[in-house]
Structure formats: structure tokens, C-alpha cells
C-alpha atoms as one frame of an Amber mdcrd trajectory, in Angstrom:
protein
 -42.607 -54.344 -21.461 -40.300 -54.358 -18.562 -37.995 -52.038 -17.478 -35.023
 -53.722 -18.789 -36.450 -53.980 -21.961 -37.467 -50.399 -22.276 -33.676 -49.541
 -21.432 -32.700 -51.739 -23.732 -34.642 -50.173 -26.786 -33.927 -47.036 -25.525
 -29.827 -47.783 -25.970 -30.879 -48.864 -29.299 -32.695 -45.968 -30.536 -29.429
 -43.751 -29.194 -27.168 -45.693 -30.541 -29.126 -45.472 -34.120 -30.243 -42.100
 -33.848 -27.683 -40.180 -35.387 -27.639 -42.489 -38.175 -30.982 -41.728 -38.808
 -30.855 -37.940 -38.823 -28.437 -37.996 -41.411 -31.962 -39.491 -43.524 -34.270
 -36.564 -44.446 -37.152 -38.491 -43.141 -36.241 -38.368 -39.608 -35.995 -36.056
 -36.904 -33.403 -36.635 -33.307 -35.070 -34.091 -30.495 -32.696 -35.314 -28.096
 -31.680 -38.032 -26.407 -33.110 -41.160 -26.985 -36.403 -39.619 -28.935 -36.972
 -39.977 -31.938 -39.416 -38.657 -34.580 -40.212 -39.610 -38.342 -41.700 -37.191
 -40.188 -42.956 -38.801 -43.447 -41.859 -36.246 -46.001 -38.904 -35.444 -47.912
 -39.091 -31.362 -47.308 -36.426 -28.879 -47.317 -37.205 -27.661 -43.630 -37.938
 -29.295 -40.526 -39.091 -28.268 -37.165 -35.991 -26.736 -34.921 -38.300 -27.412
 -31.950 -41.161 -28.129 -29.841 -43.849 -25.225 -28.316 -45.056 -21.819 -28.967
 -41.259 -20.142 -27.930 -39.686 -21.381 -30.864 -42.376 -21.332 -33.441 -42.821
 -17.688 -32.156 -38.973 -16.889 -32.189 -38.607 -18.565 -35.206 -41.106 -16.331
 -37.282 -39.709 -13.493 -35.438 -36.646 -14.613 -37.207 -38.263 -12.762 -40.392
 -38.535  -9.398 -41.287 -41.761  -7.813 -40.094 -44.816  -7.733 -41.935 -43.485
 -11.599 -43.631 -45.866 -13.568 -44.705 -45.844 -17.577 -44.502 -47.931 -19.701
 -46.889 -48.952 -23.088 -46.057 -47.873 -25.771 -48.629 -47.902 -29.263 -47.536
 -48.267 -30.548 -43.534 -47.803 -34.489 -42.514 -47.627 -36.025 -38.878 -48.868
 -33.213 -37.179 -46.660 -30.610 -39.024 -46.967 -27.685 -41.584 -44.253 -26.581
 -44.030 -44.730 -23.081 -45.333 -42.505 -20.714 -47.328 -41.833 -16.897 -46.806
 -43.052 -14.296 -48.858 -44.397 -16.231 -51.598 -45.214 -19.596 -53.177 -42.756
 -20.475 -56.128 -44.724 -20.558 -59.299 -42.583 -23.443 -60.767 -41.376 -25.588
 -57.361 -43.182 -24.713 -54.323 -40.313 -27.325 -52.595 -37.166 -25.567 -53.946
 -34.308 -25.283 -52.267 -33.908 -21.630 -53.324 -36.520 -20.227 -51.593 -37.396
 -19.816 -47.693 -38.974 -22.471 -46.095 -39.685 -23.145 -42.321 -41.913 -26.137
 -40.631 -43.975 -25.396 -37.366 -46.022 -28.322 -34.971 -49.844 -28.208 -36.111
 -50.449 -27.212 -32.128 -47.968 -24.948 -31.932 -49.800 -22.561 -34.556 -53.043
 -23.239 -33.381 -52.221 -21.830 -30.028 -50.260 -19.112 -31.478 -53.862 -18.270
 -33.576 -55.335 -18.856 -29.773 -53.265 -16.330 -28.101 -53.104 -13.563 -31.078
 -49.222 -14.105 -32.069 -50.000 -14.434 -35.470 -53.327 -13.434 -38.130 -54.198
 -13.503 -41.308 -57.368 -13.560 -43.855 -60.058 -15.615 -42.427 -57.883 -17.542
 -40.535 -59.428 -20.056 -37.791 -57.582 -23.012 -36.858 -59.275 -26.454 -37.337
 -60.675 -28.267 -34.027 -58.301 -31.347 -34.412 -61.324 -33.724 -33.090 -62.833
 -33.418 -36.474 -62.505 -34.779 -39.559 -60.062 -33.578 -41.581 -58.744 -31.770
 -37.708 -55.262 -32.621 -38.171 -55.177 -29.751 -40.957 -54.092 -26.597 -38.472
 -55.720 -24.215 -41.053 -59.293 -24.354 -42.805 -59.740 -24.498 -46.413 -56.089
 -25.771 -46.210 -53.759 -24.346 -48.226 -55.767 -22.275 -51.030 -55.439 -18.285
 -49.809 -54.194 -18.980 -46.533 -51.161 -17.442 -44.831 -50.408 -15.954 -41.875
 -47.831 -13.341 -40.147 -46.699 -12.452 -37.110 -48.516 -10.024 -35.282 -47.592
  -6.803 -33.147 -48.664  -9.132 -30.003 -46.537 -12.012 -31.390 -43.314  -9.890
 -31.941 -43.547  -8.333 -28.431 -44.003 -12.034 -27.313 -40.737 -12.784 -29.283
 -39.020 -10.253 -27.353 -40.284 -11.437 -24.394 -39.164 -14.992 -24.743 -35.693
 -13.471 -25.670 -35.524 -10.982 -22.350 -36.607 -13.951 -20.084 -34.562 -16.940
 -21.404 -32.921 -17.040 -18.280 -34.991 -16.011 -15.504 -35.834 -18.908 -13.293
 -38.563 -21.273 -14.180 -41.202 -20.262 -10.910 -40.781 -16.565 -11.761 -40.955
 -17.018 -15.387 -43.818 -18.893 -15.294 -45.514 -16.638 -13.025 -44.883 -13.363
 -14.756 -44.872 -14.442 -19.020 -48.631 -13.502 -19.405 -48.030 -10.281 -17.752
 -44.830  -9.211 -19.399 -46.870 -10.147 -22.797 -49.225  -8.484 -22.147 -47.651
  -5.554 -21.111 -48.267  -5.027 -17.749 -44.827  -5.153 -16.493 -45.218  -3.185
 -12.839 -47.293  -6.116 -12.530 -44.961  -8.736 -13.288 -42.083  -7.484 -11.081
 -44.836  -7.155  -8.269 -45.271 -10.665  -8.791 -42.079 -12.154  -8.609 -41.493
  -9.783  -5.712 -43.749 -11.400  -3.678 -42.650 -14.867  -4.833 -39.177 -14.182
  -3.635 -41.012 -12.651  -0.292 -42.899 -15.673  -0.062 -39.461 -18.036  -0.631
 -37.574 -16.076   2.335 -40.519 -16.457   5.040 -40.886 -20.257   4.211 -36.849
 -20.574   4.430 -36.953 -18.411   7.599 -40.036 -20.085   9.129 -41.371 -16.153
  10.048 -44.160 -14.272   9.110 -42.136 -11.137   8.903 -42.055  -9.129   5.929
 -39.574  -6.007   4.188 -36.335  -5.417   6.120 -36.962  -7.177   9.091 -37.297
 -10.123   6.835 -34.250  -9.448   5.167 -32.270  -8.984   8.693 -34.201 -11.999
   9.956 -32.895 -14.272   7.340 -29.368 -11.562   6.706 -28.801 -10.064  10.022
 -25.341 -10.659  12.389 -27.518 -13.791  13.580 -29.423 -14.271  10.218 -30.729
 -17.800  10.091 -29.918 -18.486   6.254 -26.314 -17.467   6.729 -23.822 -21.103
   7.165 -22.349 -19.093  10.312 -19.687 -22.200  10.575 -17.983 -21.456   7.351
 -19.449 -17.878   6.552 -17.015 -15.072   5.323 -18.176 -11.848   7.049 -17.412
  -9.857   2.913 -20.018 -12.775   1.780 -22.772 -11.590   4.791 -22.585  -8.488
   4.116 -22.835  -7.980   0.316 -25.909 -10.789   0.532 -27.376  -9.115   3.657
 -26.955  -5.687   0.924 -28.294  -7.520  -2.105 -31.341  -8.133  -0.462 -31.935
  -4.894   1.375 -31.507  -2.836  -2.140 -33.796  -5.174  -3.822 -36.676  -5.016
  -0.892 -35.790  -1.560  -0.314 -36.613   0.287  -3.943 -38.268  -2.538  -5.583
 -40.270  -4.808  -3.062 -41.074  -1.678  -1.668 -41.874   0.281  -4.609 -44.440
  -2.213  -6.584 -46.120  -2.934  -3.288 -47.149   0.581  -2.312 -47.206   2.658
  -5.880 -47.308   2.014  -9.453 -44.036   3.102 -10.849 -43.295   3.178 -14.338
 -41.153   0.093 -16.118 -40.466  -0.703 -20.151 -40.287  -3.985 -21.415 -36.289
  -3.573 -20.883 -36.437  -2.245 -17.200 -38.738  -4.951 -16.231 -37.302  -7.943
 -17.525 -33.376  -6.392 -15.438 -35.266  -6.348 -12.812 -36.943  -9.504 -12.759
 -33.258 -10.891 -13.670 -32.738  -9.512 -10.497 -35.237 -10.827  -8.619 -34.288
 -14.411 -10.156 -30.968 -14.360  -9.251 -32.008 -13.843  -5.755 -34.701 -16.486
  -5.720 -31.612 -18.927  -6.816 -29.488 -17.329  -3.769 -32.425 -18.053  -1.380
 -33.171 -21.659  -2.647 -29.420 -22.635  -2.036 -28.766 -20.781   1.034 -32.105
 -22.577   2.334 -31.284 -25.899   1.186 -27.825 -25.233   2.681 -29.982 -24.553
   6.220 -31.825 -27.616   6.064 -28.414 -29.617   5.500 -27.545 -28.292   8.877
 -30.382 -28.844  10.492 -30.570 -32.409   9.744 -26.479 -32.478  10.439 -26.860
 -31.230  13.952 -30.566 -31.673  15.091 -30.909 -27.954  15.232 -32.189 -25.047
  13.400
């Protein structure tokens, strides 16, 4: 197929897609995707990937338990609490759908257990079934692990993508000096490529911040804006940067995540100010 022709189904499938929503058998994600699940149910997935299934159990009160009653095209429906004796479908009663992978790898990481549960290999026969011995006695719940994951997904929504990739498993698994470490040394790391040094701590921050700071636009630079960015950094490299690399000082789950909001919200200062600098450079031939 060429390209024209995949643009041209693509319009198509936009242009039809939110006629087909309004049909319970299929399923808009977006843009011009679309998915047909097979199955008149009274749930659907809200989303792809272990965040939402996780945040969407979460949604429950704890200790709620979800029962497994039908799954099609890679998907499970279950219902909270319990199965209803006379209508396991109706409307009346709690229902949620997950992605077959997106439970299996919450069974993989420990987000959610129950009795005997193992998750089918989905090579095998019978594979696509995410549960064994699929549906009879099977349920599962959300675990201590998987609600603290829940939270964490919630604390980090908007941390940037390099630092909240880099610090998830540690903030999950609760080793939070750890994860601010990390994404100190990330944002470290981001300064001395923008800068081109090898310096590290303050005189980083002066070598990037200073009167003559290199990732300051000194043509167009309010002297208020250099200083209170020159500031931001030295507080943060000062009693943070400073504190995680030489001592082990005590964060929650709530103090962490501020701080790594912190730490994001420079990295996004640093990326700007450093594609600003390489504007310049190729503007005037000059560093």
C-alpha cells in the first residue's frame, strides 16, 4: 500500500470513527485507531498499559475483589465484589475490562494476587486466557505493592518522561532517596552536556548561571530572570544534589515525588535554555 493510500484509509477510519463508538462493539483510542472488540459487554477498557489497569482497580475500595467472567480479543471483563447469581452481565452491578497483558504483567510485578493465580504463557494453547483454569474460583485484588504503585503513578503524572522513567521502579519500590539521587544526577548530567564542562555542584551551576553563564540568552536576558534561575539551581544543587550524593537523608513517598517535581521542572528549564544556546550558536557561528 502506498503512502497515499494509507492516508487515505486513515481519513476514512477518522471520519467513521465516531460513528462507530456510538456501536457497543467498537472501541476509538484516539485518532485514527480503531479497535473492535467482539462482545456486547457493559464495560470496556478506558486504556492501554499497566498505569491505568493499576489506577483503575485502585479506583475500588481496598481489599475489592474482581472476578473474571468472559474475555475476547485479548481482553477480560470482570465484576467487583461478586458474580450476580441471576445475570453475571447486568447493568446493575460493577463491571470493569482490563488488556489480557496488562494483568499478566501486573501478576509479573506483584500489583495484584489472588488464590492460585498464575497467568497463562500466551504461546500456548488456550494462552490468550490471562488466567488458568479460566474463570471457575479465580479472582484477583489489588495488592499493598499495587496500591503504592497507584499512588505512584498519581504523584508522578507529570514529572518529565527521562526522569520518570528513570526513577518509577525505585519510587515503587520504595526506595525514594534513591530515586531523587537519580534524577539528580540526570539533571547534573543534562547541565555538563549543555555547558560542554566537566564541572560539577556550584561551579556547574555558575558555569552554566554565572554573570557570564553560557546558558543565559545574554542578548535579550532580563537580569530578575538570571538571577532567580542562577537561584533555582543553586538551592536545588545546594540541599538536594548535595544531600543524596554525600548522605542518605530521609524522604516519604510525598517528599520525594515534590522533589523530583522539582528536579523535572528544572530538567525542562535546562533543555530549553540549551536548545535556546544552540539556536545561537548556529545564528552567529559562536558559542
Amino acid at each position: 500500500m502506498s503512502t497515499r493510500d494509507s492516508s487515505y484509509f486513515d481519513g476514512i477510519i477518522e471520519a467513521l470513527g465516531p460513528t462507530f463508538t456510538r456501536l457497543p462493539l467498537f472501541q476509538n483510542q484516539g485518532g485514527a485507531t480503531l479497535e473492535v472488540i467482539h462482545a456486547e459487554w457493559p464495560s470496556y477498557p478506558t486504556g492501554n498499559g499497566v498505569i491505568c489497569a493499576v489506577s483503575t482497580l485502585a479506583e475500588f475500595p481496598h481489599g475489592t475483589k474482581f472476578f473474571p467472567i468472559d474475555f475476547i480479543d485479548q481482553c477480560t471483563l470482570l465484576v467487583a465484589e461478586q458474580i450476580p447469581k441471576k445475570n453475571e452481565y447486568d447493568s446493575k452491578a460493577y463491571h470493569l475490562c482490563l488488556y489480557d497483558d496488562d494483568i499478566r504483567e501486573m501478576i509479573r510485578k506483584g500489583f495484584v494476587f489472588g488464590p492460585n493465580l498464575i497467568p497463562n504463557d500466551p504461546t500456548e494453547p488456550d494462552g490468550n486466557r490471562p488466567f488458568v483454569e479460566y474463570p471457575a474460583n479465580r479472582y484477583i485484588r489489588l495488592s499493598e505493592k499495587g496500591r503504592h504503585a497507584a499512588d505512584v503513578f498519581e504523584l508522578t503524572c507529570d514529572l518529565g518522561p527521562d526522569i520518570l522513567e528513570a526513577v518509577r521502579d525505585d519510587l515503587i519500590d520504595a526506595r525514594y532517596t534513591d530515586a531523587v539521587r537519580r534524577a539528580s544526577i540526570l539533571l547534573e548530567g543534562r547541565l555538563r552536556t549543555a555547558s560542554g564542562t566537566e564541572d560539577y555542584g556550584q561551579t556547574l551551576v555558575d558555569k552554566c548561571f554565572g554573570s557570564t553563564g553560557c546558558l543565559l540568552p545574554q542578548a535579550n536576558c532580563t537580569l530578575v530572570y538570571a538571577l532567580e534561575v542562577r537561584a533555582m539551581y543553586r538551592r536545588f544543587f545546594k540541599y538536594i544534589r548535595n544531600e543524596v550524593a554525600h548522605g542518605e537523608p530521609f524522604f516519604n513517598l510525598t517528599e520525594a515525588c515534590r522533589l523530583l517535581r522539582r528536579c523535572s521542572v528544572l530538567m525542562d528549564v535546562t533543555d530549553r535554555l540549551a536548545h535556546e544556546k544552540k539556536a545561537r550558536e548556529l545564528n552567529t557561528g559562536t558559542p
